[in-house]
C-alpha positions in Angstrom: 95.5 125.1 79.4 95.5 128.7 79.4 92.0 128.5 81.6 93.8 127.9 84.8 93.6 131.6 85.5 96.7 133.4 86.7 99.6 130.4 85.4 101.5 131.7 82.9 103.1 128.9 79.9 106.2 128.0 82.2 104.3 127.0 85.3 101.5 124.7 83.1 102.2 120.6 83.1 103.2 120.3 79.2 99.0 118.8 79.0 98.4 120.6 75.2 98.4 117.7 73.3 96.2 115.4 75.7 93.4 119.0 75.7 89.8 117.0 74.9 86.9 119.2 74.2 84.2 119.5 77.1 81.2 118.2 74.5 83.1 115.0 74.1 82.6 114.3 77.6 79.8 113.0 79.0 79.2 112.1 82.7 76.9 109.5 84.0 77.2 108.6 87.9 79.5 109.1 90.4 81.7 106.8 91.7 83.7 108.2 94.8 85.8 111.2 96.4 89.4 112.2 95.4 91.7 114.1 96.6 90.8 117.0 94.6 87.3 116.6 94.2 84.3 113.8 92.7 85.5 111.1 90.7 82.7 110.0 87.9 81.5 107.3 85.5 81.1 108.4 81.8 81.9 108.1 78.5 84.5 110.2 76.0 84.8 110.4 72.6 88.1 109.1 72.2 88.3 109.4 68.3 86.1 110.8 66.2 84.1 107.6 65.8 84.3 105.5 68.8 82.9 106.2 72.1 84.9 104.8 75.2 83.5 104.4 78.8 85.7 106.3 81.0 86.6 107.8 84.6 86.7 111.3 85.0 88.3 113.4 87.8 86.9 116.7 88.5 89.0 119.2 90.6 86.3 121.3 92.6 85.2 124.6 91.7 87.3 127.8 93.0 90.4 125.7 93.6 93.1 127.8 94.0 96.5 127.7 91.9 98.2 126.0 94.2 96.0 122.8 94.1 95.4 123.1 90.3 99.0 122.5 89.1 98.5 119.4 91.7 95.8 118.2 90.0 97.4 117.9 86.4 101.1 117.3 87.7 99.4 113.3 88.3 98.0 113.4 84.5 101.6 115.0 83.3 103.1 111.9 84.9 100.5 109.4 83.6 100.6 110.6 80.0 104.6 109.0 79.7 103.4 105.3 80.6 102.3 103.0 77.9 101.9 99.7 79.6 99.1 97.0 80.1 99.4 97.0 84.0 99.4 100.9 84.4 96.0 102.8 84.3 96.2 104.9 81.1 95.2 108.8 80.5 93.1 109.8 78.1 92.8 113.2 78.3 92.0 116.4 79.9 89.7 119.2 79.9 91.4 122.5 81.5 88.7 124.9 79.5 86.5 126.3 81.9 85.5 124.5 85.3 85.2 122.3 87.0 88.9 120.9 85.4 88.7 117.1 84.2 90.9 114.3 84.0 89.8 111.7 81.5 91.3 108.0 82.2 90.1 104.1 81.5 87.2 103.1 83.4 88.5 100.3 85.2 84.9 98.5 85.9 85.7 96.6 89.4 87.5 99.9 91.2 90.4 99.7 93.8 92.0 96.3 94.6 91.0 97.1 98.0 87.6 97.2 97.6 87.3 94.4 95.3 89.4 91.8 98.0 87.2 92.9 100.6 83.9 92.2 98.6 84.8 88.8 98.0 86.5 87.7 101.6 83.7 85.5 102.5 84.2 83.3 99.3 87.7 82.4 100.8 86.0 79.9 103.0 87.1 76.8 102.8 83.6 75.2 102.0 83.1 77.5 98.9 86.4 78.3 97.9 86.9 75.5 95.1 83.5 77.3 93.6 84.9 80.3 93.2 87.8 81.2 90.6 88.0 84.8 91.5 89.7 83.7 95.1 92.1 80.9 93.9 95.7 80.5 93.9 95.9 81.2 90.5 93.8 84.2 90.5 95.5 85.8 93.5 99.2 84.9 92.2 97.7 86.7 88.4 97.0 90.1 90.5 100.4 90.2 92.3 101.8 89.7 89.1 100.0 92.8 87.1 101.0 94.6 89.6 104.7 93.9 89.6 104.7 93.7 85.6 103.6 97.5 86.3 106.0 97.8 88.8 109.0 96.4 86.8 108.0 98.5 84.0 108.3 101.5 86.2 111.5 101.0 87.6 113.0 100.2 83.9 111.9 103.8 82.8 113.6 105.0 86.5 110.3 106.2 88.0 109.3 105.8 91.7 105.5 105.3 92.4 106.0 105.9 96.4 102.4 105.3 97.1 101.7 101.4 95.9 99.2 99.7 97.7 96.1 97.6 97.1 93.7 101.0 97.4 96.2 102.3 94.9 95.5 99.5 92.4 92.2 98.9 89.6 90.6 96.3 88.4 89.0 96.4 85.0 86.4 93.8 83.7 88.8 91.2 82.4 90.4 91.8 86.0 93.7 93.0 84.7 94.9 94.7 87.6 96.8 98.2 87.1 98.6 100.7 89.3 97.2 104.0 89.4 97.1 107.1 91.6 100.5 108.6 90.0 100.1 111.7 92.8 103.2 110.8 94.4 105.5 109.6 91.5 108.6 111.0 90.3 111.2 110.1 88.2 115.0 109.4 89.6 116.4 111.8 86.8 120.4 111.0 86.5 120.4 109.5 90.0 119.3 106.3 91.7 116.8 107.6 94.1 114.0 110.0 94.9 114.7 112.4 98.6 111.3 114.2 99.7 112.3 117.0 101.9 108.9 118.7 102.2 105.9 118.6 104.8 103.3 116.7 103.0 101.0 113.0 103.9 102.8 109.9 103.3 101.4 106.5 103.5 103.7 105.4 106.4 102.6 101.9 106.6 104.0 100.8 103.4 107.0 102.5 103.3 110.1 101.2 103.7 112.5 102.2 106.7 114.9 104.1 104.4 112.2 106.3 103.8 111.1 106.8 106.6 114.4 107.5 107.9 115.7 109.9 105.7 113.4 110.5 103.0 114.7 108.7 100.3 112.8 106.6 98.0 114.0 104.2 95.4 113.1 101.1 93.1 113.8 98.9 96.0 111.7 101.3 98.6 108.7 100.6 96.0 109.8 96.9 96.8 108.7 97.4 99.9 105.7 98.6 99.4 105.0 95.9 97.1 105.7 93.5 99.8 103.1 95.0 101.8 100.1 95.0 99.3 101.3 90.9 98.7 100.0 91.1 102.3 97.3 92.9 101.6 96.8 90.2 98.6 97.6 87.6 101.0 94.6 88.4 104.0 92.1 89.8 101.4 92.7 93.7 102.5 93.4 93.3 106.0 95.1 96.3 107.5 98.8 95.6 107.7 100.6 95.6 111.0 97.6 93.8 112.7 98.0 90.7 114.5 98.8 87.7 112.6 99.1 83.3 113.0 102.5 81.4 112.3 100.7 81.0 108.8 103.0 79.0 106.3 102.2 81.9 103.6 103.3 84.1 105.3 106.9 82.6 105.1 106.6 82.7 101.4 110.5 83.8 100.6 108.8 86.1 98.5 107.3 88.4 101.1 110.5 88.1 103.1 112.9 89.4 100.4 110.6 92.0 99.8 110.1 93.0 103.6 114.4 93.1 103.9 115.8 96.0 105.9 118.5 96.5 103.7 117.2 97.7 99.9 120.0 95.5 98.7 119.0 92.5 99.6 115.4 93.1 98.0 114.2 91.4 94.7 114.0 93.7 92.0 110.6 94.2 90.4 112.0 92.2 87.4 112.7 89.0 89.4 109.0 89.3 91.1 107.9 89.1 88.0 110.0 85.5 86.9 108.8 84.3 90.1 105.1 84.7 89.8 105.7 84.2 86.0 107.0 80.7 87.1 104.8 79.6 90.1 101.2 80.4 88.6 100.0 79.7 92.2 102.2 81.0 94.5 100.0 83.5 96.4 97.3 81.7 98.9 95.2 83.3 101.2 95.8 83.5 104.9 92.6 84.6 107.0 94.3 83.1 110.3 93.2 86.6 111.9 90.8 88.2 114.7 87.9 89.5 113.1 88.6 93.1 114.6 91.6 93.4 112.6 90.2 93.3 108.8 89.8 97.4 108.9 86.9 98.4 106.4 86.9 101.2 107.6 88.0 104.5 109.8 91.9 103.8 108.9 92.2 107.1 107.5 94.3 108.1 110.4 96.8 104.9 110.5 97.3 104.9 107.1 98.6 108.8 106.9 100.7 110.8 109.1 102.8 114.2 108.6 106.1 113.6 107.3 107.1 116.9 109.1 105.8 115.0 112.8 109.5 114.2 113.3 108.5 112.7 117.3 105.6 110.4 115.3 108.0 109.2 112.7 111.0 108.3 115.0 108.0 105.8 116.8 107.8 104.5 113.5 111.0 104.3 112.8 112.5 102.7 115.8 109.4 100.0 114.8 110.8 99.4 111.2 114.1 99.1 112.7 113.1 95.6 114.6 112.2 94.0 111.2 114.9 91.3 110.5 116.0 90.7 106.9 116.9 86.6 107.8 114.5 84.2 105.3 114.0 82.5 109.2 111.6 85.2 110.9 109.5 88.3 109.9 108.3 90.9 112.3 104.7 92.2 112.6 104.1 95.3 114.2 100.2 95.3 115.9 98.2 98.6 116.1 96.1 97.9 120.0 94.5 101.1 119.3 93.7 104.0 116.1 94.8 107.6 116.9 92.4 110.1 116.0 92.3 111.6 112.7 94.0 114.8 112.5 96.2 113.8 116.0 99.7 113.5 114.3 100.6 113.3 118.4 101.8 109.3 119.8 98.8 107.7 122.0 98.8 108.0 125.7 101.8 105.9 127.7 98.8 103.4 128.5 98.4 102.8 124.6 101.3 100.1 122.9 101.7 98.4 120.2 102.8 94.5 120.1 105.7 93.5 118.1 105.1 89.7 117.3 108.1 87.6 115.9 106.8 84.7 113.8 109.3 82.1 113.1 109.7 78.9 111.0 110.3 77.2 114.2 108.6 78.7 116.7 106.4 81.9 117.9 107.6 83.8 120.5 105.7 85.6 122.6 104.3 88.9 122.2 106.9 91.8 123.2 105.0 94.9 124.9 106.8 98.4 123.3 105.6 101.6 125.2 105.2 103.8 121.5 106.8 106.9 124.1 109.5 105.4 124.7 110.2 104.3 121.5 
């Protein structure tokens, strides 16, 4: 650890006993961009015997100090979880450059990805063909991931960045959370409050986040309700436009979409529920076509927490979502904002707020995002 250059012992994440040497590390192909640099394919010597295939992250060359205590503050939080449905560190490599992070290679990527390779299989023609788009399959994923979730929350941890692209498959298609970047534990207290400038993934946070900055297990509840979307439309981008689709009403996403935290399911009672109903989630691809974002959502999906005039907009939107099991509200993006614009569209630009109901659906409801 000493490597890093300039950080003395007290600034280091406590990474020692995790240190693997660089010659048990070998890379093979690359499999995508980070935050901090290339993410690779490879395979680590794991024991002194047994070779493991593995992902590596790689923090670029001539990174400053800044961005390097970044880097290993995710694997400083990974190496405390122990748990089938969380991605698990291996190891680092802080001797010499570029710096690694050594975790299990989980063989199908993100859970992003992977729902948007096999959308077309949802069709109703070929669906019974295929297990990987079933009830039972779908209703497995949602549950790995609130299994992780639930174990989170027992050890008092906040993930504050769950969603589908934050999610791997492995080959037995065991899905785990990953990307720890943005977790923190709740130390003696019941909540997390971020009060820097930073990125946040505004779409799937919860209003009491966005509001004030405070995160909890019941704000990763949220979140959680939005990937079951996510789950739910095969990767669609949330807030589009959406049918009066029966899953949809699902109590389930409606508890976890409540405006008050309290009247959220904990991550434990997700867990009975899915645990119970082994075909619960169904897919709903009741949607336009231009709505399924593959791409180019960079832009919705971040914005400046410190953009106080962009996060009011958002706020005021998460404010017309009612808690009642009766109705849920949608909130449709008519138009992307350009990436690195924190600034709200033009007064010619909305977005539609769309009220589905048990009942009824009511017709759209125009919202000028300026006036907002």
């Amino acid at each position: 650890m000493r490597e890093l250059g300039l950080l003395t012992s007290n600034h280091l994440p406590s990474l020692d006993g995790w240190e693997m040497p660089r010659d048990h590390i070998v890379i093979n192909r690359k499999l995508g961009e980070g935050a901090f640099g290339t993410v690779f394919g490879g395979e680590a010597l794991v024991t002194d015997q047994c070779w493991q295939a593995v992902a590596v992250k790689t923090l670029k060359v001539g990174a400053i100090i800044e961005e390097k205590l970044d880097f290993l503050s995710e694997a400083e939080m990974m190496k405390r979880f122990d748990h089938k449905n969380i991605v698990r560190l291996l190891g680092v490599c802080t001797t010499g450059e570029p710096v690694y992070t050594v975790m299990e290679f989980m063989l199908y990527g993100d859970l992003k990805t992977y729902l948007l390779a096999r959308r077309h299989l949802v069709k109703e023609s070929e669906r019974h063909k295929s297990e990987e788009v079933s009830d039972r399959c779908l209703t497995a994923m949602a549950l790995d991931v609130a299994r992780g979730l639930s174990y989170l929350a027992d050890l008092k941890y906040v993930h504050r960045d769950l969603a589908c692209r934050n999610c791997l498959v492995n080959a037995g298609r065991t899905v785990k959370i990953g990307d720890f970047g943005m977790c923190r534990p709740m130390y003696d207290s019941d909540y997390y409050r971020f009060n820097k400038r930073g990125m946040l993934p505004v779409r799937w946070m919860a209003p009491e986040s966005l509001n004030d900055g405070i995160f909890t297990t019941m704000s990763d509840v949220w979140s959680y309700g939005v990937l079951l979307y996510e789950i739910i439309t095969f990767a669609s981008f949330p807030y589009q436009g959406l049918s009066n689709n029966q899953v949809l009403e699902e109590a389930l996403l409606l508890r976890c979409w409540a405006r008050s935290p309290s009247l959220r399911p904990t991550a434990c009672e997700i867990v009975e529920i899915l645990a119970n109903d082994t075909k619960l989630i169904s897919p709903c691809l009741d949607l336009p076509p231009a709505s399924v974002q593959v791409e180019g959502t960079d832009s919705l999906e971040l914005t400046a927490i410190g953009d106080r005039g962009r996060l009011h907009s958002i706020s005021s939107l998460a404010r017309r979502v009612e808690s009642t099991e009766r109705s849920a509200a949608v909130v449709v993006a008519q138009q992307q904002q350009q990436p690195g614009s924190p600034v709200p569209p033009p007064r010619n630009q909305y977005v539609t707020l769309r009220l589905l109901s048990r009942a009824s659906r009511l017709d759209d409801v125009g919202c000028d995002m300026t006036s907002l």
